[in-house]
Structures are given as C-alpha cells and as structure tokens.
N, C-alpha and C positions, 0 to 999 in steps of 0.2 A: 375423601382422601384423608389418611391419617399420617400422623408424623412423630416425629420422636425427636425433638430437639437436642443434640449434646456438642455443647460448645467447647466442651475440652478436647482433647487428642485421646482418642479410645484405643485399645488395643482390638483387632479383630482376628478371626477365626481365619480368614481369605489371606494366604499367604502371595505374597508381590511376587507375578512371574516375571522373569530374567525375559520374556518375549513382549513385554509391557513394559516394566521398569528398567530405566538406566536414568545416569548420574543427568545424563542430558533433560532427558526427559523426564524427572523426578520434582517433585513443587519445593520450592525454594522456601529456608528456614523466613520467619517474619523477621527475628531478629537476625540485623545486618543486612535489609536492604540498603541499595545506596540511591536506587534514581528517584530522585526530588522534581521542585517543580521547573526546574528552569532545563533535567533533560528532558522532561517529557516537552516543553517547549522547544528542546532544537529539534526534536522529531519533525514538528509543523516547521520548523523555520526554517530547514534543509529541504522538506518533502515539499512543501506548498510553493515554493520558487524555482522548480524544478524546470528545464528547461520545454521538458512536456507541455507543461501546464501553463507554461508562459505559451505555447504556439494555440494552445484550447481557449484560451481567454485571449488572445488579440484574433483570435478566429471568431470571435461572438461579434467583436466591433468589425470587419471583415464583412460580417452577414449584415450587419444595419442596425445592431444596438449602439444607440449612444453614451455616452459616458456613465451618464446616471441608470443607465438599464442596465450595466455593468454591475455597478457599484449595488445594486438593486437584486443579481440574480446573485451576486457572491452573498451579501447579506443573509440571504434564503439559505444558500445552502450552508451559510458557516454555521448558522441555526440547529440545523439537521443533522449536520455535523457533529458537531459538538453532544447534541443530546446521544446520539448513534454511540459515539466512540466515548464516550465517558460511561454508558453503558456497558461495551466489553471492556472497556478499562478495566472498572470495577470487580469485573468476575475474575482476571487475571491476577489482581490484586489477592481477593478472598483466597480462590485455591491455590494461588502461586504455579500454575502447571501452565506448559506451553499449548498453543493451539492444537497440533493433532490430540492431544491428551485431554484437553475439552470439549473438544467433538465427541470423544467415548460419550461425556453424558446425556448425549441427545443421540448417535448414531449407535453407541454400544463399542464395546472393546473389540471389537473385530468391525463393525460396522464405519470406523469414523476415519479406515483410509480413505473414503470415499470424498469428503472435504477435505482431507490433509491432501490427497493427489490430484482433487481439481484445483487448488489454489496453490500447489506448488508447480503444476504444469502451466499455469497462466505467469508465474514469476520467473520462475526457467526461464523462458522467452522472452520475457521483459528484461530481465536481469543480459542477455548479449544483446537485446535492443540498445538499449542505453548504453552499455559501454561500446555499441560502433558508434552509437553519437558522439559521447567525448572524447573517442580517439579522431572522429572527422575536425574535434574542434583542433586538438592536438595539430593534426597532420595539418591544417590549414596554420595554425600560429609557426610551425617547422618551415613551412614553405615560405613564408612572411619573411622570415629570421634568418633563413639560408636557402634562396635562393634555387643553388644549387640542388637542392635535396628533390626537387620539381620532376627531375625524370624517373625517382622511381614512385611516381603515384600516373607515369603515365602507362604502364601493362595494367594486366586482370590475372590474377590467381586464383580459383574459384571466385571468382566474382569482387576480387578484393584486390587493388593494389601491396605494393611491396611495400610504400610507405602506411598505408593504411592496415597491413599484414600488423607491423613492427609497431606501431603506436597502438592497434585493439589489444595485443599479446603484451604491450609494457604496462597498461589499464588491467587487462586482466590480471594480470601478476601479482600488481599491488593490492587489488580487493580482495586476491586469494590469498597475503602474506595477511591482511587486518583483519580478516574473518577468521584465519589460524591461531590467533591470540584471544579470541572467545570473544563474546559479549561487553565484557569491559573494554577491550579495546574500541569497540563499536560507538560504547556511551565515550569515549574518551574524544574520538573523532568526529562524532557527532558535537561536543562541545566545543571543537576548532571549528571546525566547517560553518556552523549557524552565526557566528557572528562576519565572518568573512564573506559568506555570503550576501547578508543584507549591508553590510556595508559595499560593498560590489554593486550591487541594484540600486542601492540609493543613488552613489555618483554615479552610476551610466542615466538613469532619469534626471538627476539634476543635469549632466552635460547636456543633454537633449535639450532641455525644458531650456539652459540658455543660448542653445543653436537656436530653437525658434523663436529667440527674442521674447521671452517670457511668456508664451502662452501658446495651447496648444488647442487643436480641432476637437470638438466637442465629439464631433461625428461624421460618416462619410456623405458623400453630396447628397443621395440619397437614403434619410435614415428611415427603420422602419416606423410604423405608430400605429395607435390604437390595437387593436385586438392581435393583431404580428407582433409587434414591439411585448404585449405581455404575453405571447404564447414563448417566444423567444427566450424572455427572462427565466420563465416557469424551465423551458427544456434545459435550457444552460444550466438553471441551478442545478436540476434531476441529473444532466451529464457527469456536476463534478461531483456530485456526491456517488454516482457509480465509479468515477477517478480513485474514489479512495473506499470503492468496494470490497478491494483489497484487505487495506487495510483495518477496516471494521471489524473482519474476521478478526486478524492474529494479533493486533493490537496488544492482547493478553501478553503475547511470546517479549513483549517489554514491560508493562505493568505490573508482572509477575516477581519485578525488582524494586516495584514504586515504595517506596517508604509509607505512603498513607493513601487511604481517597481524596484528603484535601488536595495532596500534590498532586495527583492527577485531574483533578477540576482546575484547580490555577494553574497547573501548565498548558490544560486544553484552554482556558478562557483566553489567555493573551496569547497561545499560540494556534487558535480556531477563527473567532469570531476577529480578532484584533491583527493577528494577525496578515491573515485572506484581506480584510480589508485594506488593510496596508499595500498588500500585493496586489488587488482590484487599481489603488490606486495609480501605483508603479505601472501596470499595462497599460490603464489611460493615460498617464505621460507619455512612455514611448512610443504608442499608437499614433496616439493622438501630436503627437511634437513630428514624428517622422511623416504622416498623411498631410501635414501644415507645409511641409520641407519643400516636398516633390508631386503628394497627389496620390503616396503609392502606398498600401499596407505594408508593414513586416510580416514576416512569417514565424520567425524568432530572434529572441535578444543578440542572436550569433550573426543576426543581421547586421546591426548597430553595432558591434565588436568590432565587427570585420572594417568598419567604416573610420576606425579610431587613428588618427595622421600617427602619433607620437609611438615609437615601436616597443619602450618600454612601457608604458599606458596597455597597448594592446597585449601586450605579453600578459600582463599583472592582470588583465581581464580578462581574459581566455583561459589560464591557468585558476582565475575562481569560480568559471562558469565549470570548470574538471573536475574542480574539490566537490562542486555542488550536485556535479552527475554523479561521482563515485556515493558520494555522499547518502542520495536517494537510492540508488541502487542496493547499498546493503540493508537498507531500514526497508523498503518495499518490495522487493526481488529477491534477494540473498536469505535474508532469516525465514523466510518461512518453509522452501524448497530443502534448506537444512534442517529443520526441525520433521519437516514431514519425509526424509529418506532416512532417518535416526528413526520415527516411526515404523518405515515400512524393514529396515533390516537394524534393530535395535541391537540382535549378538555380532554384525557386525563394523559396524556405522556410530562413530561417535562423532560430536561439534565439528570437530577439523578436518577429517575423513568426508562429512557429510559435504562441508562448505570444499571439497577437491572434486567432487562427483559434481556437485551441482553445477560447478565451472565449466568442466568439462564438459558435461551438457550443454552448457551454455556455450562454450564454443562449437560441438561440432552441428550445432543446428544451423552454423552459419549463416547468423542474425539478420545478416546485412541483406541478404538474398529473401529471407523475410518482409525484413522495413518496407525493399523495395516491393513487393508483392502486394497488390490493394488485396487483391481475392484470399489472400492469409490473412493477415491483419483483420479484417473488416470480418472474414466467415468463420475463423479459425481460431481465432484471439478474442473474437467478438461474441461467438459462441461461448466458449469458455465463459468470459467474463459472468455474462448472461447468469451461468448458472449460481453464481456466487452471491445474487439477491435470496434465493431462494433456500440455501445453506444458511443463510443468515435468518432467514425467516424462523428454522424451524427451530436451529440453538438457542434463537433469543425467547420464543416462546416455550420449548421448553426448560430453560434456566428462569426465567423471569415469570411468565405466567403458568409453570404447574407446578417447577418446585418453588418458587419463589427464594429463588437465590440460595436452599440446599442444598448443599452437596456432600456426600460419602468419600473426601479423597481418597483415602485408600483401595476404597472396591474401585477407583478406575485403572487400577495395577491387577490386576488379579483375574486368571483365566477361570476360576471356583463358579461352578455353575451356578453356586450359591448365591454370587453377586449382584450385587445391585445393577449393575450395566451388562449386566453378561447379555440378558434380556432371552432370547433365541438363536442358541449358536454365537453368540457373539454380538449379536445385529439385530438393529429395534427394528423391528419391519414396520411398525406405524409413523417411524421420523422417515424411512425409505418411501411411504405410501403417500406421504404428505409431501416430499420433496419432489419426484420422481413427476409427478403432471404439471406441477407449478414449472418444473425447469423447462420441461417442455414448452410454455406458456410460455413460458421469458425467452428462450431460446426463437420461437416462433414472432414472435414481436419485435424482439432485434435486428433479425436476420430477414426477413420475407418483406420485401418490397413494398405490398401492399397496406403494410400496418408503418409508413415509415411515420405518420401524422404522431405515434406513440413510441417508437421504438426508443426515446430519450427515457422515455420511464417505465420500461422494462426489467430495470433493476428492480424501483418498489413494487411494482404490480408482482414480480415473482415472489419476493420478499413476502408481502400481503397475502396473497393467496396460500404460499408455504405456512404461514403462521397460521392462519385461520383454519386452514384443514387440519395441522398439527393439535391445533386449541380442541379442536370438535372429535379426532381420531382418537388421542393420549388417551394412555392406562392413568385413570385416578384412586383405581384400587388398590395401588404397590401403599406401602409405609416407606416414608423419608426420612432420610437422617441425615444431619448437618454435625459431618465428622472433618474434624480439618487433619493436615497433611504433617504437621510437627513429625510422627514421628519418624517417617519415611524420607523427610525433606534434605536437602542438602541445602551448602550455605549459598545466598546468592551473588552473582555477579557484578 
C-alpha cells in the first residue's frame, strides 16, 4: 500500500458536487471550534441516566445480579466504551464531517446511504419512543396536579389518549423548536440538562437510601452465582455497550466541533468510566432501598417519582426526569436521522428542514403502538439495531486499520470518477461484501430463538466478523492521501 502524506489543505482537480456538499454536511473550520471537555461530558451525563437505561440496569439486579455484579458489568463496559467511542470521537475530530459523510470513506459516495439509513431508521423510532415516555411522565405529574384533567386520558385516539395526545404534541413541539436553532442550541441544552439531571438522581437515591433507614438490599432473595452470576455480568456489560451502538457510529456528528483530542478523552474519562459508575451506583440504591421497603423490584425511577408525598417535590422531579428524556432524545435520536435525510435529499433538506421531517416521522409511526408491540421492538428495532455492529466493524477497520487514519476530505464531496471514494459507481463493493454476511450473522444471533445463550453479543460478534473480512477483502493497492477539509469547511457550531 502506498501513500502520500500531505498535511496541509491542497487544492484538488475533483470539484464538490451540490449532491454531496452543503453547509450541513460540509467538515467544520478547526478554528472556532467550541465543544470542550465538560460538553462532551454532558453528552454521557444526559445519555447515561436516561430513563431507558435506568429500567436495563435495575433489570440486571431483577434477573439475580447483586450489587457488586452490577457494579462489575458497568465497570466492563464503561471500559469498552470509552476505548470505542474516543475512537470515533477522534476521526470526527480530524475530518470535522458528520456521520453519513464518513461512511463515504468506507462505503463510497453513493454507497454510505446505506449506514446513514440504517441508523437514522433505528433513531426515527427511538426518537417517538422516548417522547411517548416523557409525555406519559408529563400526563401522570398533570393528573397528580389537577385532578380534574383525569377524564381526558380515559378514551383512545389511535391508541392514544387526549391527555396523552396533547402532552406527546407539547414534547414534540419543543425538541422541534431546539433542533430549529441548530447544533449550538443543542450544546447549549445539553449544558442545562446535565447538571439538573444528576443532581435530580442524586436526591431521589439519597431520599430512598433514608427511607430505608440507611441501608439497602445488596440483592434479591435469590441471587445468582458462580458461572450464571459471571455469564450475567459478561452479557449486561455486552448489552450496554450495544445501548450505545448508536452512538459509536455518529459520535463524530458532535466531535466534529470538539476543540482538541484531549477534550474528548477527558470528557469521555469522567463522563464514561466515572461517570456509568456513578450511575451503576444510583441503581443499586434505588433497587436496592425499594426491594429492602416492600420485597418488590422497580421497573423505573418513574417508579419512586410517582411515590413522592410532597406535590411540589414530585413536580420538580417529573419535570427533570422530562429535561433528561428530551435531553437524550436529541443527542441519540434526533441528530443522526437529520444529518442522514440532509444526506439522502442534500438540494433539498437543510438542518431545520431535516429536524421537521424526522419529527414528523417520528409522529406518524405512532410510537406508542410501537413501545406496546414486544414483536416490533424485539424483531424490528432489534434487527435494525443488530446491524449497526457490523457498520461499525467495517468503518473502523477501514479508517484505522487500512488507511490508518488518512483521509482525502475533499474527494468525499465529489461525484469525479476520478475520486478517491467514488470507488465503483459510487459504492465500495468490498465494505458491502464484508458487511452484507456479518449482518446477516448478527441479525441471526439476535433474533432466532435458538442462539438466545449469545444473542447479548451479537453486536461484537457482527462488529468482529465485519472487520476481519473487511481486513482480508480491502483494495491495498489504491495510494492514500491525508488531505484535510480547510478549504471547503464552514465555521462550526
């Protein structure tokens, strides 16, 4: 493999097509980034306390892990975590280009709708999941408050009450008025939301922790051990790191504004490892305080909300468990579904256009009818998910192990057959050959009954597989160049 190193911004021959580039989609100047280390920290400190994630982790102590097997499988994965996602961090950082526009380099300029539309169809979905959650918290803290408001959540409207209608449309409204203000608004709301958050979960576990007279159940009567107790820990850590399978792809679509690699190492350090643990902690208090109380698991913190005497208490905590659902919704759902319909109709789809469409989407899939559906969920959401190991697979091995972190920004604007990613028509057919059986693989391990002993690590195993074929298939006879984006870049957000 040969290479050509050129570390300055070069002028090329490959003129930037108008069906490739826009201002959205264009890699952001270096100078005048602004996200440092404490937003890439409220990214974890909103995402990680998410009300999801709180029902997946008091779901592990639920199944028979006890405290410290808890404490044990977070550990694991905030590990894997952390090395994962400061991995794509860093490539977001270097080219400054959002996620469908980094898939170019591994699927090709016409090949990398193919991850931008599977992981914008898994957030679409996710994105009305989560806001029917926080408007159920909503409509539950209204009925607390006014009583009266009680008979209109007792019809169905497609499947939805009137107060449940009027509380998902007042959530929705609002993520679509903060997503219409761009990216800065996002970092701006993200740096409200993270500290209100934890401060939020801190006192509902300290209130617990002194209802149960200072100490709480390590574990349920029957905990597991030996060889259950560590297959347990191994699949929980594996599940959350597929939680933020997500995330590992577009990670970049924020990084791309990071100020340095330092600051995204210290915002992932205190908000991966330190953080999750933190959060590991908080679920075994309230697990663990509420099974001490009555005997009985929670299912979610909205649990122990709902249970709060005082009405101004409950308000002021229902209303942060809202901040914290809108919150995750725009950092895991919302940006990536807009950056990949800006991909797929770039002449005409810009930021705020995109974030109206993806809403919209997001409501008429009517979520709720979803949530309630295991056979969606589980075949449909689960599939998808599935394949998003194995997209991961093949980016990271070809950005890290063929070019080793070279990249041409400007040949990934450029429909010039001549280009460096044009590849065949558009489309690398050896990132497709390499991708294409491994999802299969993953999708089949997920999903099929018979493999459920593995379907927790489904994610890596596709991941794995996708990488290794990608390693053994890759063109090592192209020439490399590491040309960055100055001069096409716009300022960032």
């Amino acid at each position: 493999m040969t290479a050509v190193d050129e570390r300055s911004s070069v002028e090329t021959s490959n003129a930037a097509s108008s069906g490739l580039y826009t201002y959205d989609l264009a890699p952001t100047k270096k100078e005048g980034r602004r996200w440092g280390a404490y937003n890439v920290f409220t990214l974890w400190a909103n995402d990680v306390h998410s009300l999801g994630n709180y029902a997946f982790a008091i779901g592990l102590f639920a199944l028979g892990l006890n405290v410290w097997g808890i404490l044990a499988a977070f550990a694991l994965a905030s590990v894997l975590l952390f090395l994962l996602l400061t991995l794509s961090g860093f490539m977001g950082h270097k080219t400054g280009v959002p996620f469908p526009v980094m898939s170019r380099i591994a699927f090709g300029v016409k090949g990398a709708k193919i991850p931008a539309g599977v992981r914008g169809a898994v957030a679409i979905a996710w994105f009305g999941i989560q806001t029917y959650l926080a408007s159920s918290v909503l409509s539950a803290l209204l009925v607390a408050m006014f009583p009266g408001m009680g008979h209109l959540d007792d019809n169905a409207v497609l499947g939805q009450s009137t107060l449940g209608w009027i509380t998902f449309l007042a959530l929705w409204a609002l993520q679509i008025l903060i997503v219409s203000y761009g990216m800065q608004m996002i970092r701006r709301y993200m740096a409200f939301a993270a500290p209100t958050t934890l401060i939020t979960m801190c006192a509902l576990a300290a209130w617990m922790f002194f209802r149960a007279d200072g100490s709480v159940s390590l574990s349920i009567d029957a905990p597991l051990t030996g060889g259950a107790m560590w297959l347990q820990i191994l699949q929980g850590a594996a599940l959350w790191v597929v939680v933020y399978g997500t995330f590992v792809l577009n990670f970049c679509d924020f990084t791309r504004s990071a100020r340095s690699r330092s600051s995204i190492v210290r915002g992932n350090v205190i908000g991966i490892p330190v953080n999750m643990l933190f959060f590991a902690v908080i679920v075994a208090v309230l697990s663990g305080a509420q099974f001490k109380l009555d005997g009985h698991v929670i299912t979610s913190p909205t649990d122990i909300v709902r249970t709060i005497p005082n009405m101004f208490l409950l308000a002021v905590a229902s209303l942060a468990l809202i901040a914290l659902t809108v919150a995750v919704n725009l950092l895991a759902n919302f940006v990536a579904p807009i950056y990949a319909l800006v991909n797929l109709f770039p002449r005409r789809l810009n930021f705020r256009k995109a974030g109206l469409v993806s809403g919209v989407l997001g409501l008429v899939i009517l979520p709720w009818n979803l949530y309630n559906s295991p056979v969606v969920v589980n075949y449909f959401l689960g599939g998808l998910g599935a394949l998003l190991g194995p997209l991961f697979g093949v980016i990271m091995a070809d950005y890290w192990l063929l070019r080793k972190a070279r990249v041409n920004v400007p040949d990934l604007y450029t429909e010039d057959a001549q280009g460096e990613y044009h590849y065949r028509r558009g489309y690398n057919p050896r990132a497709v050959a390499a991708f294409a059986p491994s999802a299969a693989a993953a999708v089949v391990l997920a999903l099929v009954p018979a493999f459920h002993a593995v379907a927790g690590f489904s994610w890596f195993i596709g991941a794995l597989l996708a990488a290794a074929g990608y390693a053994l298939i890759a063109d090592r006879g192209v020439a490399l160049r590491d040309v960055d984006g100055e001069a096409i870049a716009v300022a960032a957000e």
